[in-house]
LODREN-35348 format. One record per residue (C-alpha): x, y, z. Coordinates in steps of 0.2 Angstrom, whole numbers. Layout:
[[X Y Z]]
...
***
This chain:
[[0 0 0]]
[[7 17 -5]]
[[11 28 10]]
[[3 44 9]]
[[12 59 12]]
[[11 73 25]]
[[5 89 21]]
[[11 100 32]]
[[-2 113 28]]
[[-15 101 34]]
[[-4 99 50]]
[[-13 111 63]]
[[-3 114 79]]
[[-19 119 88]]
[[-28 106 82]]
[[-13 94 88]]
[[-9 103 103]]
[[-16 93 118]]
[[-29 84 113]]
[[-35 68 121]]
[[-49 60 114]]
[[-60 44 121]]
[[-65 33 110]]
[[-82 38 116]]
[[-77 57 107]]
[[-75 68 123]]
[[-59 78 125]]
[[-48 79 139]]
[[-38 97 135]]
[[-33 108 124]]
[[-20 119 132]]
[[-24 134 126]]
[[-42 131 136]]
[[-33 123 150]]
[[-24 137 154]]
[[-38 147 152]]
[[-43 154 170]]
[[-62 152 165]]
[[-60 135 161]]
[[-57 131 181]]
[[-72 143 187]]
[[-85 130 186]]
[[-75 119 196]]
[[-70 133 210]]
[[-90 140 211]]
[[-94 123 215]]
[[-80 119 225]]
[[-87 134 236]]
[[-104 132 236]]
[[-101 113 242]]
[[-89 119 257]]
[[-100 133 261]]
[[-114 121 260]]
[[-107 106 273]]
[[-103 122 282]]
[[-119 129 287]]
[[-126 108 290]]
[[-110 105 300]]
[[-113 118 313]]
[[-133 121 310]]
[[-132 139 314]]
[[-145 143 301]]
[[-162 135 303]]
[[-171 141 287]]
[[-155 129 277]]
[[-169 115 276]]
[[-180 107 263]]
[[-180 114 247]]
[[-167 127 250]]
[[-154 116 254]]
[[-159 104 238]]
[[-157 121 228]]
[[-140 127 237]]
[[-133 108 232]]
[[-141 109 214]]
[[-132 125 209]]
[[-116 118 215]]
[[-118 103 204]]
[[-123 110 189]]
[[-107 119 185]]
[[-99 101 184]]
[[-113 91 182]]
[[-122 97 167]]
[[-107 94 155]]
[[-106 79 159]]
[[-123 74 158]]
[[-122 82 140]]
[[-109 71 137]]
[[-116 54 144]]
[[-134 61 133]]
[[-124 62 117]]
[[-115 46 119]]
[[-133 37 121]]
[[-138 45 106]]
[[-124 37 98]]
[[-127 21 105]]
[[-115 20 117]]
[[-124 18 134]]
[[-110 11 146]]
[[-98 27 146]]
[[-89 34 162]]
[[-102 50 160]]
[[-118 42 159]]
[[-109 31 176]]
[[-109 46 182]]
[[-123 56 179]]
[[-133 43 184]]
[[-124 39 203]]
[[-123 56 206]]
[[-143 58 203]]
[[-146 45 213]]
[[-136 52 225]]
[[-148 68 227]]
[[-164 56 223]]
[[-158 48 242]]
[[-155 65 249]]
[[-136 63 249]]
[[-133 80 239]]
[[-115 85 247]]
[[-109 67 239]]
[[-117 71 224]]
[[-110 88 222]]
[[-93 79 228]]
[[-93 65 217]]
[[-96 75 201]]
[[-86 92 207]]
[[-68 79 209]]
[[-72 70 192]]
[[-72 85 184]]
[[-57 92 195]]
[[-49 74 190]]
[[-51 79 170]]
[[-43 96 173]]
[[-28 87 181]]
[[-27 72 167]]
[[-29 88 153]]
[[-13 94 161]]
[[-4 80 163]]
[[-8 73 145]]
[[-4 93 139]]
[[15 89 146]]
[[18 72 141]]
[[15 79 126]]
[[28 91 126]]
[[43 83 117]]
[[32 78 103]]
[[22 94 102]]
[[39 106 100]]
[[40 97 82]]
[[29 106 75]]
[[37 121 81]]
[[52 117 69]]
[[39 116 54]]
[[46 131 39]]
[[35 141 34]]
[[45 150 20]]
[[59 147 8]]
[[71 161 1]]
[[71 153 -17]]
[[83 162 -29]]
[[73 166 -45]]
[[75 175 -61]]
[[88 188 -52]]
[[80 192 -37]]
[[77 181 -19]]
[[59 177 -19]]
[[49 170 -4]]
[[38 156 -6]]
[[30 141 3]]
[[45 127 6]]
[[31 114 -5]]
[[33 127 -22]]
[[51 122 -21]]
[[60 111 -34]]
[[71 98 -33]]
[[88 108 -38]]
[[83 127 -35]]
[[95 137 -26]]
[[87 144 -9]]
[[96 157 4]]
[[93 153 22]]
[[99 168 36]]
[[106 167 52]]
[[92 160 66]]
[[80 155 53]]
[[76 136 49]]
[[82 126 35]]
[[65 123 23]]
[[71 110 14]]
[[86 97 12]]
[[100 99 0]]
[[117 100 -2]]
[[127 115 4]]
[[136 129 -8]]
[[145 140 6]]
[[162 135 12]]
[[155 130 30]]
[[140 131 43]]
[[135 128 60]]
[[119 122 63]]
[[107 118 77]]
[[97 99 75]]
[[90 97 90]]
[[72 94 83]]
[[80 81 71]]
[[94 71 81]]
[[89 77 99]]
[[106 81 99]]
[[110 100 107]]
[[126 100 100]]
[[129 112 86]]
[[136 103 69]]
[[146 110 61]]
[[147 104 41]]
[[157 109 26]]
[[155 114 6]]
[[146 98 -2]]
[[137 89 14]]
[[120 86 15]]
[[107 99 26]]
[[92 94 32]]
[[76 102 33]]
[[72 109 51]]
[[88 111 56]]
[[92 131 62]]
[[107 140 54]]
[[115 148 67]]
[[132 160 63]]
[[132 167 45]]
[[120 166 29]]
[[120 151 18]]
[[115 145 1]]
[[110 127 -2]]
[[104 118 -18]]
[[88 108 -15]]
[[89 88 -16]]
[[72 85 -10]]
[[53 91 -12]]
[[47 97 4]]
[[36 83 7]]
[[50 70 5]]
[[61 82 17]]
[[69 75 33]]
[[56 86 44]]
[[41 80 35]]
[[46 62 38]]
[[50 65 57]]
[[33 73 58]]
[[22 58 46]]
[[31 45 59]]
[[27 53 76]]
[[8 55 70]]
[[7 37 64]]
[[14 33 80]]
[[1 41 91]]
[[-11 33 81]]
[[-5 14 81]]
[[-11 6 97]]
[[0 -7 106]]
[[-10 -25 110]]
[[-8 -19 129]]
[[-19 -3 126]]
[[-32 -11 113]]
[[-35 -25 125]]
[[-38 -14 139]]
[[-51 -2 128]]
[[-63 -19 124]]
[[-61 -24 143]]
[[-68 -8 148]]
[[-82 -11 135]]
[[-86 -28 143]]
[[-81 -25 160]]
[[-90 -8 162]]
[[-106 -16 159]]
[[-104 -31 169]]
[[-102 -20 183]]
[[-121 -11 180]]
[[-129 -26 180]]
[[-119 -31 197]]
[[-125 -12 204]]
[[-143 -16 198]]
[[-142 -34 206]]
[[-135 -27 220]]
[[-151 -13 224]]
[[-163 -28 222]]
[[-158 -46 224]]
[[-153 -42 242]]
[[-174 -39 247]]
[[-177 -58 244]]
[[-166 -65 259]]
[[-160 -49 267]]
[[-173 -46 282]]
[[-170 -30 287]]
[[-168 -25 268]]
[[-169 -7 268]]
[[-170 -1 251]]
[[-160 17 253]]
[[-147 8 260]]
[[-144 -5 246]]
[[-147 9 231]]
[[-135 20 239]]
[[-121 1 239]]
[[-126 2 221]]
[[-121 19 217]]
[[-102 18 226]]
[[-103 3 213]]
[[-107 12 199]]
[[-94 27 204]]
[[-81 14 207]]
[[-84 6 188]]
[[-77 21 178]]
[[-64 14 167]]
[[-58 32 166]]
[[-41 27 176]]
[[-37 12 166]]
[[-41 20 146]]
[[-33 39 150]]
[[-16 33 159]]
[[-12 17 150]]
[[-12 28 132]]
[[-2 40 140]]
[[11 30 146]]
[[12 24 129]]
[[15 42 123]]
[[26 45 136]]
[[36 33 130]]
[[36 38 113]]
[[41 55 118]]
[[53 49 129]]
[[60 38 114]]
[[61 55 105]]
[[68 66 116]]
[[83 54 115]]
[[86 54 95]]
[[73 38 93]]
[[59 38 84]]
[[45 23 87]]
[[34 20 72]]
[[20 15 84]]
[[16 11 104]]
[[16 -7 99]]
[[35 -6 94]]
[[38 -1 111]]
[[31 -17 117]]
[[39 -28 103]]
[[57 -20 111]]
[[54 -28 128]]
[[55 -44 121]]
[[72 -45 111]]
[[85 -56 115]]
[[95 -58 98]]
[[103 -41 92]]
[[109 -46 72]]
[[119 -30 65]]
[[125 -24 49]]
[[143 -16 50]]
[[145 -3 37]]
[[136 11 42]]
[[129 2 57]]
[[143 1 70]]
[[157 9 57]]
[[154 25 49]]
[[154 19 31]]
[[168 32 27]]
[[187 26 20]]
[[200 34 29]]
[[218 29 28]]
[[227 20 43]]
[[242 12 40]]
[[256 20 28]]
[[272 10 26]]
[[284 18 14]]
[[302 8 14]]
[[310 17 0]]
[[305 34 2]]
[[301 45 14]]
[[281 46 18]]
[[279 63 11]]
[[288 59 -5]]
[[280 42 -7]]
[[262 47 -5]]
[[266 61 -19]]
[[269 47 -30]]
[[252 38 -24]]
[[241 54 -24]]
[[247 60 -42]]
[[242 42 -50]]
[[227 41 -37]]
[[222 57 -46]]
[[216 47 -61]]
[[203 36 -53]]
[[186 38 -48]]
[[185 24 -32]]
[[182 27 -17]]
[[199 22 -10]]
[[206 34 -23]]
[[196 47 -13]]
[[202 42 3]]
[[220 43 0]]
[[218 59 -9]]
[[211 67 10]]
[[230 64 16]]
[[236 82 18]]
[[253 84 3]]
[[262 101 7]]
[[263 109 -10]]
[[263 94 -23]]
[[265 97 -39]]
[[270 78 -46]]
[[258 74 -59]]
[[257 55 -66]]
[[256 54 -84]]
[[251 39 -97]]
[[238 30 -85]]
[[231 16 -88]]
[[221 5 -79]]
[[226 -16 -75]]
[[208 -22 -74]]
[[205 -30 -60]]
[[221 -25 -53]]
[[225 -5 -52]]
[[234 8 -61]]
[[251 9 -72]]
[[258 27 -75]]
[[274 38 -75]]
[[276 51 -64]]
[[293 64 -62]]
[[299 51 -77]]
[[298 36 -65]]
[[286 20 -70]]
[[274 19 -55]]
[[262 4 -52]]
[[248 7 -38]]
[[237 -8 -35]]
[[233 -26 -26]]
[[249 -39 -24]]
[[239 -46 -41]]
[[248 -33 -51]]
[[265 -32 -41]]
[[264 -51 -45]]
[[262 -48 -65]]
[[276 -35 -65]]
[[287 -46 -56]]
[[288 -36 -40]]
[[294 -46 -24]]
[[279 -41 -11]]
[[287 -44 8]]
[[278 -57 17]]
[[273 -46 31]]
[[258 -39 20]]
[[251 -56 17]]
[[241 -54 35]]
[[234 -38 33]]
[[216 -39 32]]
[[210 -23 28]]
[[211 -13 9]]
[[229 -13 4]]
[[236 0 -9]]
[[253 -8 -14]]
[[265 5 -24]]
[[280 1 -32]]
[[291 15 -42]]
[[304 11 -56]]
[[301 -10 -53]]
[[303 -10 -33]]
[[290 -12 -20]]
[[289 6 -12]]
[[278 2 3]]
[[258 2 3]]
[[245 10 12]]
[[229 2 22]]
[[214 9 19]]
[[199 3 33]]
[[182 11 38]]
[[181 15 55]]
[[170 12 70]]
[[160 25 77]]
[[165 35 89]]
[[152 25 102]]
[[154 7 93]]
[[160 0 110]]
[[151 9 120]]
[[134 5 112]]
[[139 -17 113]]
[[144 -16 132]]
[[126 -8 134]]
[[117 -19 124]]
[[123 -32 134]]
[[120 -24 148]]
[[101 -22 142]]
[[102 -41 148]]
[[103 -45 127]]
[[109 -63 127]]
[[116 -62 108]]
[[124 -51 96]]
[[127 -54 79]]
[[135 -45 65]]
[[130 -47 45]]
[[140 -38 33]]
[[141 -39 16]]
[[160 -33 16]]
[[174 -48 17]]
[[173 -60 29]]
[[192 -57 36]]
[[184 -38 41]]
[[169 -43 47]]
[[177 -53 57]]
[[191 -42 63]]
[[179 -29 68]]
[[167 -42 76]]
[[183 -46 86]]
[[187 -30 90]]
[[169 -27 98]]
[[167 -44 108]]
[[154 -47 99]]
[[148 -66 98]]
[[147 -72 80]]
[[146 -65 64]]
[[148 -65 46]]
[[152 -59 30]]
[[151 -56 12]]
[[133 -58 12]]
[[120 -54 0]]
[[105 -48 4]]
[[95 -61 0]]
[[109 -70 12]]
[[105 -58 26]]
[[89 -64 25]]
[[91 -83 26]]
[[101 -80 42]]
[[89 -69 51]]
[[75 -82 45]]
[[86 -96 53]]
[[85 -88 69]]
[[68 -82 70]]
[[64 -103 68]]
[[72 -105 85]]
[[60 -106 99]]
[[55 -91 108]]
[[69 -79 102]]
[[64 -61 95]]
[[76 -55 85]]
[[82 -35 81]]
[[90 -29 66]]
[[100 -14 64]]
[[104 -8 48]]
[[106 7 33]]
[[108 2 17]]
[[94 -3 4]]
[[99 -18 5]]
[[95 -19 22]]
[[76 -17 19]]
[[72 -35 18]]
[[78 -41 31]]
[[73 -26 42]]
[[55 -30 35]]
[[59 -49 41]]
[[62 -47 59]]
[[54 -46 74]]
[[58 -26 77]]
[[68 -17 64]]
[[79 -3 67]]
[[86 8 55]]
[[101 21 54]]
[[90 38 50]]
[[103 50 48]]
[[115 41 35]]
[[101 28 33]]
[[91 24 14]]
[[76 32 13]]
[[70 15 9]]
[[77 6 25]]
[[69 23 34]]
[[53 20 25]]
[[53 -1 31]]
[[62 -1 50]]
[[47 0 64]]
[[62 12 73]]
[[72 25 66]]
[[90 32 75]]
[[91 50 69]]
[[109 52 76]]
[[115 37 68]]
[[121 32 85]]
[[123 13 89]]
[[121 16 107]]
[[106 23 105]]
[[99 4 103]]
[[100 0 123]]
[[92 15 125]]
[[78 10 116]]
[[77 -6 124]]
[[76 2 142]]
[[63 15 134]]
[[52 3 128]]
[[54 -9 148]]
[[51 8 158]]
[[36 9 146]]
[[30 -6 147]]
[[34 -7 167]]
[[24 8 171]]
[[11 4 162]]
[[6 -14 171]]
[[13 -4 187]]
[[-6 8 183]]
[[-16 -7 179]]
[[-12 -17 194]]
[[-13 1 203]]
[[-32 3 195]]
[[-38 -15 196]]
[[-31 -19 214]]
[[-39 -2 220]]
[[-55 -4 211]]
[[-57 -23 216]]
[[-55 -17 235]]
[[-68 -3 236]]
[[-80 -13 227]]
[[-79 -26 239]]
[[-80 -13 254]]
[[-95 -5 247]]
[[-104 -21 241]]
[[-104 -23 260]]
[[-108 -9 267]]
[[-92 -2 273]]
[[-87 11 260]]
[[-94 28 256]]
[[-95 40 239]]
[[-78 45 246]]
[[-69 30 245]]
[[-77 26 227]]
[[-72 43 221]]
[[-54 39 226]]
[[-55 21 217]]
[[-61 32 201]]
[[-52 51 200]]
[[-43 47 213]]
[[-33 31 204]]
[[-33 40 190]]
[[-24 54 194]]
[[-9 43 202]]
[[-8 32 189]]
[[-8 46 177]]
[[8 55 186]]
[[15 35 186]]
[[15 38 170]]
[[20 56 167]]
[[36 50 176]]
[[44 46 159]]
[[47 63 155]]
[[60 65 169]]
[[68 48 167]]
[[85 47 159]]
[[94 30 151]]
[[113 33 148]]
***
């Protein structure tokens, strides 16, 4: 199925800001109505009215606060916070949906007043709407972390057009257009850099505070904030395809995909709600058939502490939103979870396979090893950059990075040896640069001491002898070590690596990181075999880390896939169920301890809400708890397991 893209027109940051919807359709928050000071006024003028209220009973200094005085002093303090609610439980009945936390509501708290129990009434009601005010706020700050991306959103490019800079909306740009971008001001799209340098700030992207710095030629992506001098950048993407607008389609489909914890909760409440009316109805009437001093007030009002007690409302509102705090969490630190249900998937890995290039090396050749025996080593890599000068590869390019002081040897009559290198003249000498293949052909001795090295090997010889050789390898990210120590500290019980570079790397770099098995020169189709080997064994979930496009099978194949997102394919992007913007492999145990605090918190509020709940309900079944107690098993249970879950927001995982 084709994905669709984000619009980011259609993305409203009013409309995303804050909202948490029911399934039933009411809306706990929006913040710019939260912090509204009239938004609370219902629940103070109640809040009043009912102490002011148990005041004048308490110490009965006013005799006329009788009969239908008193009924109306309690009704005005419950309609402030009762009639929305009754609106609400009334419009959910119309929809067909009759066993909803409102209509449990409305309904115990009118029978409260039908028994003459108006300050419980008015209690009941006044703390669940007190309860909502608190879960809006709570919900409003979890969603914090997610809700600053769109803050990051451009709302302008600087596009050069005809002569002149033009402003435009970042989705009129075209692939390849030139665009200026001043200092403070957001990067609209992605694309590759034409000034000499510039620093830029990516938190929103990486989660990283650091400034990055990048030179002529590197790639800028969209949403990052230029931060010391004015730039120009040729555009590689459309908008909708940028780096921001990705980061942005992700987080929303992430919101939206329910994990199997949360889904199975929502259809219990549907069932268990129910259950429990039938139970209050049971309990206000079977009791008169072998009860002898059944007194029918008494029992009604056991039913009603029932029906208080059966609002979901602490199990559907804090469970969601542990699984957003997570998420958020997750992003925060660089991670980006394509669903809630990922988050639960992580909790259960036990085998980590990894690719190498790009995964736990950074993909980039670099020279480590030069070994000149005839000359000394600026004279002899003269000789190696002139003839490297000629070539294309990418092992040309990496020796040509070795900083020459003024060279100005220039290799003549190149040819290339297929398979084996290059043949040339340079300052009138015959210069061979290659593998020991074409030392070998040209009968030049090659010393033994080479036949070890396992890495790239650049062999030179000048005028028929062997002039030294340089090793070319890709080196480990800066956190490689780091980020295997923590894996197995995550409790992982194997590591693997998959690479399709040679086996003799693979396993020198598997060696070098203690990690347990591993393997090379494998295809992709190969990486996919041995990932489906292990999946066959019994109870092991298995993680893939990789990059590359040819990565995308197999990150499709296992249990959670995890993909590079800074250096990554957009195609291993597109298919990984989680996304490492900062290209950081020790970023992966943090995402296994996001996805456990998740998950811990989340049972820690459904034992909370259950435990609590199953309690008072067999208190008041007999006899020996009030409204009070029921309305601390509701709102009251809710509001602890929601700052459970909020607690994710403070927690750290390095």
């Amino acid at each position: 199925m084709k994905k669709k893209k984000v619009n980011l027109r259609d993305i409203d940051p009013k409309k995303h800001q804050g909202e948490h919807t029911h399934e039933d359709g009411y809306n706990h928050g929006n913040p710019e109505k939260a912090s509204n000071f009239r938004t609370y006024l219902p629940s103070i003028f109640s809040f009043v009215m009912l102490i002011a209220g148990i005041a004048i009973d308490y110490v009965e200094a006013f005799p006329f606060f009788k009969g239908w005085i008193r009924i109306v002093w309690y009704t005005v303090a419950y309609i402030p916070v009762g009639f929305p609610v009754i609106r609400e439980g009334w419009n959910s009945i119309k929809k067909g949906d009759f066993f909803t936390e409102f209509f449990l509501m409305s309904i115990a708290t009118l029978g409260a007043f039908a028994i003459g129990e108006y300050p419980e009434g008015v209690a009941v009601m006044l703390f669940y709407a007190v309860g909502e005010l608190f879960q809006s706020s709570a919900v409003n700050r979890a969603k914090g972390t997610i809700k600053a991306l769109l803050d990051v959103r451009p709302n302008e490019a600087l596009v050069y057009r005809d002569g002149d800079i033009v402003s435009v909306n970042p989705e009129t740009v075209e692939i390849g257009e030139k665009i200026q971008v001043r200092v403070g001001e957001k990067v609209p799209l992605d694309g590759i850099l034409l000034s000499e340098k510039g620093s830029f700030n990516t938190a929103a992207l990486t989660g990283e505070s650091k400034p990055d710095t990048i030179a002529k030629g590197d790639t800028v992506f969209a949403g990052s904030i230029n931060l010391d001098r004015v730039i120009e950048i040729e555009t590689t993407k459309e908008f909708k395809d940028s780096s921001i607008a990705r980061i942005l389609e992700m987080v929303q489909n992430a919101t939206a995909r329910k994990s199997k914890t949360e889904l199975f909760i929502r259809k219990f409440a549907r069932i268990y709600t129910p259950i429990v009316v039938f139970l209050a109805i049971g309990l206000t009437f079977l009791p008169s058939s072998f009860v002898d001093d059944y007194v029918f007030r008494d029992w009604l009002y056991r039913a009603l502490i029932f029906l208080v007690i059966s609002c979901p409302c602490a199990l559907v509102i804090s469970i969601p939103l542990g699984y957003f705090g997570g998420l958020g969490a997750a992003s925060r630190n660089g991670i980006l979870f394509k669903g809630a249900s990922f988050l639960d998937t992580m909790t259960q890995v036990d085998t980590v396979v990894m690719d190498k290039t790009g995964t736990v090396t950074k993909g980039v050749f670099r020279i480590k090893i030069i070994n000149s025996i005839t000359f000394e080593e600026a004279e002899f890599m003269k000789y190696l950059m002139a003839m490297e000068e000629q070539s294309t590869h990418p092992i040309a390019k990496a020796i040509l990075e070795y900083k020459a002081d003024g060279s100005d040897y220039e290799a003549t009559d190149v040819s290339e040896v297929a398979g084996k290198g290059l043949k040339g003249t340079v300052n009138g000498k015959t210069v061979l640069v290659g593998n020991k293949a074409l030392m070998t052909s040209n009968n030049i001795e090659v010393p033994s001491a080479t036949d070890g090295i396992v890495e790239s090997i650049v062999m030179v010889s000048i005028d028929g002898k062997f002039a030294g050789y340089v090793t070319i390898a890709d080196e480990l990210k800066d956190d490689a070590h780091q980020a295997i120590k923590q894996i197995r500290d995550a409790g992982i019980s194997k590591i693997i690596m998959l690479s399709g570079d040679k086996d003799s790397i693979t396993q020198q770099v598997a060696k070098e990181l203690n990690i347990d098995w591993a393997k090379g020169g494998l295809l992709p189709e190969d990486k996919l075999n041995e990932v489906e080997e292990l999946k066959k064994q019994p109870e092991t979930k298995v993680a893939f880390i990789g990059d590359g496009i040819n990565d995308a099978p197999v990150l499709a194949a296992s249990g959670v896939g995890i993909a590079m997102g800074g250096l990554g394919s957009d195609v291993a992007i597109e298919t990984a169920d989680v996304i490492i913007q900062t290209d950081q492999p020790s970023k992966i145990a943090i995402a296994i301890k996001i996805g456990r605090s998740t998950r811990r918190i989340v049972w820690q509020n459904i034992g909370l809400a259950f435990g609590v709940k199953v309690i008072v309900l067999i208190l008041g079944a007999g006899g020996l708890a009030t409204m009070w107690e029921a309305v601390f098993a509701d709102v009251g249970v809710a509001l602890l397991a929601i700052f459970n879950a909020v607690r994710l927001q403070r927690m750290t995982w390095d």
